[in-house]
C-alpha positions in Angstrom: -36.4 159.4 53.7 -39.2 161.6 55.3 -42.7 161.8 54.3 -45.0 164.4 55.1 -47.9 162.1 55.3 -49.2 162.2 59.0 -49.1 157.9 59.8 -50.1 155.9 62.7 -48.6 152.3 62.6 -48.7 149.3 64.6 -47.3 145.6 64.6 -47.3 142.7 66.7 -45.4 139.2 65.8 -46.7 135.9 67.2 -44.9 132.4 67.6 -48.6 131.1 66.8 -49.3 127.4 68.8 -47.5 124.7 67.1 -44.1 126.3 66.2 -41.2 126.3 69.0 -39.8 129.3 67.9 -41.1 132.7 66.1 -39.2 133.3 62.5 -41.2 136.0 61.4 -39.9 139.3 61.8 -41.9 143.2 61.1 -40.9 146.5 61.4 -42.3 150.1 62.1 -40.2 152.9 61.3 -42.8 156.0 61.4 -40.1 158.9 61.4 -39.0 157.7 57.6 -42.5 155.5 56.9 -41.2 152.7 56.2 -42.9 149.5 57.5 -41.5 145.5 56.6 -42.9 141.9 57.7 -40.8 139.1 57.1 -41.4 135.4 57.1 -38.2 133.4 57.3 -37.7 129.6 56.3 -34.9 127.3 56.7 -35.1 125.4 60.0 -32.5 125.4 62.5 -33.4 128.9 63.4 -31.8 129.8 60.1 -35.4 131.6 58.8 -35.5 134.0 61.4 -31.2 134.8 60.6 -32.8 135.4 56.9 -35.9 137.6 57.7 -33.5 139.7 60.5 -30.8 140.0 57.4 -34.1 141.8 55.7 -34.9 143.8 58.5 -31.5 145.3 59.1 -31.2 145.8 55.2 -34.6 148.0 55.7 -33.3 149.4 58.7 -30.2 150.7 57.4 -31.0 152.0 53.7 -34.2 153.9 55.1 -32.2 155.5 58.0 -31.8 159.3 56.3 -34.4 161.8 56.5 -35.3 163.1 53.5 -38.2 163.4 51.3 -37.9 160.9 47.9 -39.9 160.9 44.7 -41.8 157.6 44.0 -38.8 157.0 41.5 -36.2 156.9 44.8 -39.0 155.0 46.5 -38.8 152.0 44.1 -35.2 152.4 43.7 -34.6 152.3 47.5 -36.8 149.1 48.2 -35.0 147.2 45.0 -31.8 148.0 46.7 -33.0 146.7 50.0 -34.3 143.3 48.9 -31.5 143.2 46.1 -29.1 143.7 49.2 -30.3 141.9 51.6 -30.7 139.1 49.1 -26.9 138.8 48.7 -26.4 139.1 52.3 -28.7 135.7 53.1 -26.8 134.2 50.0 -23.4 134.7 51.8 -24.5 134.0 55.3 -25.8 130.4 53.8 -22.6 130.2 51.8 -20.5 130.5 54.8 -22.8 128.4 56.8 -23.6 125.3 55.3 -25.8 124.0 58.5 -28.2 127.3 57.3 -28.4 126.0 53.3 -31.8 127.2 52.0 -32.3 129.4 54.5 -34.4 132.4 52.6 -37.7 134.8 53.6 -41.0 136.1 52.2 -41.0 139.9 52.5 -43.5 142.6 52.5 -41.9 145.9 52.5 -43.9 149.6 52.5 -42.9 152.9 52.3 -44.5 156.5 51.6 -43.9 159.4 49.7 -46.0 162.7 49.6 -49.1 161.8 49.1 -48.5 158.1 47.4 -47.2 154.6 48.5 -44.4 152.4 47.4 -44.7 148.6 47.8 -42.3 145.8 47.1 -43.4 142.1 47.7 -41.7 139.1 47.4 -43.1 135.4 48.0 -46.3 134.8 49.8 -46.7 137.4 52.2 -49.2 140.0 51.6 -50.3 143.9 51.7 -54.0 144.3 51.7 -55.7 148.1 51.5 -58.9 148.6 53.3 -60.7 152.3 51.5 -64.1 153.0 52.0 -64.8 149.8 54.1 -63.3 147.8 51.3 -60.8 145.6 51.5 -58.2 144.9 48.4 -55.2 142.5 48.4 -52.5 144.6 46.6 -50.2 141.8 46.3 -50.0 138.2 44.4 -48.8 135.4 46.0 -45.6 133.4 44.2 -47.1 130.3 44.8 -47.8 127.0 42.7 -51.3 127.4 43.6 -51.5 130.8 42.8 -50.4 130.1 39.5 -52.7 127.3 38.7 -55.1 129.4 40.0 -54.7 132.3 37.6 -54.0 129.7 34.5 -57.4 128.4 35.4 -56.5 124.6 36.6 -58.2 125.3 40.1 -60.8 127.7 41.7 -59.8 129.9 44.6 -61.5 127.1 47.5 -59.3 124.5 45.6 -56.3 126.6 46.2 -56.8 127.0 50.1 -57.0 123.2 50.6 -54.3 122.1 48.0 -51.6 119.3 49.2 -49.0 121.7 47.4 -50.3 125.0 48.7 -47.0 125.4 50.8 -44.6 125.5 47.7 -43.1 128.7 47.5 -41.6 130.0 43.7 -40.1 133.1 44.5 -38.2 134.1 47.6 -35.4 136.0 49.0 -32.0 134.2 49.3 -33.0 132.0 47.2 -31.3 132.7 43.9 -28.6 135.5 43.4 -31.6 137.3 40.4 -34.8 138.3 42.6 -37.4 139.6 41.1 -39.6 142.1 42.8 -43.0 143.2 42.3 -43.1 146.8 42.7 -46.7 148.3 43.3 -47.3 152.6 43.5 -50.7 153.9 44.6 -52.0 156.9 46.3 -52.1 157.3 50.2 -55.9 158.7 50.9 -56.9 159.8 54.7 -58.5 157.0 56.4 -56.5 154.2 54.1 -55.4 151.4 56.4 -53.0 149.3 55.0 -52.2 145.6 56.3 -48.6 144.1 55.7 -48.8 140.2 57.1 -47.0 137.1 57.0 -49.4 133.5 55.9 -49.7 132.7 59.2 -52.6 135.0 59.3 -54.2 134.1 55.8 -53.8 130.5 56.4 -56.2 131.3 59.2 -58.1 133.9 58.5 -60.4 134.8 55.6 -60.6 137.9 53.8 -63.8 138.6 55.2 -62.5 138.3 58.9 -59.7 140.3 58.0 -61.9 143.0 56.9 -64.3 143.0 59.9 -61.9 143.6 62.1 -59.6 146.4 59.7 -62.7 148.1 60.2 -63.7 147.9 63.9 -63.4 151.7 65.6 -60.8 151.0 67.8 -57.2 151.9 68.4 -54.7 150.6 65.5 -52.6 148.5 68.3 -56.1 146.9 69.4 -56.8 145.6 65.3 -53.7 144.4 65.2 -53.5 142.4 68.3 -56.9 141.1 67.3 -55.3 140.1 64.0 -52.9 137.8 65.7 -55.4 136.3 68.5 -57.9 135.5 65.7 -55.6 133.4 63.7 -54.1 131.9 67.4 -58.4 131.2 67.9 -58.5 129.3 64.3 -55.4 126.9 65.3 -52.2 129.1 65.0 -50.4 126.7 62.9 -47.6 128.8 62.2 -45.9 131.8 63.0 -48.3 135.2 63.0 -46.7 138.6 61.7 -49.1 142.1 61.1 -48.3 145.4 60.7 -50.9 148.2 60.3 -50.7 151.6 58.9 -53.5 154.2 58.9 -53.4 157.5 57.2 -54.8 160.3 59.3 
């Protein structure tokens, strides 16, 4: 899968301060424009087995150069999560010590001149445009769905006791269901693929200060990762950046 959009991409991964060990994973394949974070979960260093299983998966399927249709796209990043699904499925199966090992996943690819994304769990993909920034992405959360049923505001949500409860995530069931998003890829778009680590520590409106900042792509995103480090770095931090030139 080639695309013949011209892409500058960066990412950095971060054990963060409290956690012994870094489970997240990300990816940056520019030749085929494909980009993943990961956040794995499971203990026993079993999350960061799930969220490599993902990034191989990626790896693999978006290995060929060619150019695909936003139909092949989509069909290409269901295989990937459907595949890479049953692979953390079997790996738990055949070891029990890694039972309920799973990941979050944020997975991004481009076409011509449009952009495939599948998300699963609550990871997210955030578009800054015109000095805007736009979450592209909902999160399969408890809170999110109290959230949109009414039952809680947004500030509620952040500071809920069941905030960490996760409804939808890869290897955890053998049916996954993935939200599929297509868009159009505009010069200057900068697109943000991230694991909670930063959004646990980071508002939206820090996010977007520094998205925006006119310095190098590598520079945002290792400011990403330090700013949510500043606020506490409670958990493991994962960014990947894309910019459309």
């Amino acid at each position: 899968m080639k695309s013949p959009i011209h892409i500058t991409a960066s990412c950095h991964t971060d054990p963060g301060l409290v956690r012994s060990h870094n489970e997240d994973t990300c990816f940056v394949n520019d030749k085929q424009s494909c980009f993943l974070v990961a956040d794995g979960m499971g203990g026993a260093a079993a999350g960061e087995v799930a969220s490599g299983l993902i990034k191989e998966t990626a790896q693999d399927l978006f290995s060929v150069e060619q150019e695909c249709s936003s139909s092949e796209l989509s069909e290409l990043i269901r295989e990937c999560f459907k595949t890479a699904n049953a692979r953390i499925l079997a790996h738990a199966a055949e070891t029990p010590s890694n039972s309920g090992m799973g990941c979050t996943a944020e997975l991004l690819a481009f076409g011509k001149n449009d952009f495939v994304l599948g998300h699963v769990g609550d990871s997210r993909t955030y578009l800054l445009r015109e000095g805007c920034l736009k979450q592209l992405t909902r999160d399969h959360t408890l809170v999110q769905d109290q959230e949109d049923q009414g039952f809680i505001t947004r500030e509620q949500a952040k500071e809920h006791a069941l905030r960490h409860i996760i409804l939808r995530v890869v290897g955890n069931n053998e049916e996954l269901d993935v939200d599929i998003t297509h868009g159009s890829a505009l010069p200057d778009d900068i697109f943000l693929l991230c694991t909670d680590g930063l959004t646990n520590m980071v508002d939206d409106e820090n996010i977007e200060k520094i998205m925006a900042y006119d310095v190098p792509l590598a520079l945002k995103a290792t400011m990403l990762v330090d700013q949510a480090n500043y606020a506490g770095g409670k958990d493991n931090v994962s960014v990947v950046l894309i910019e459309i030139n």
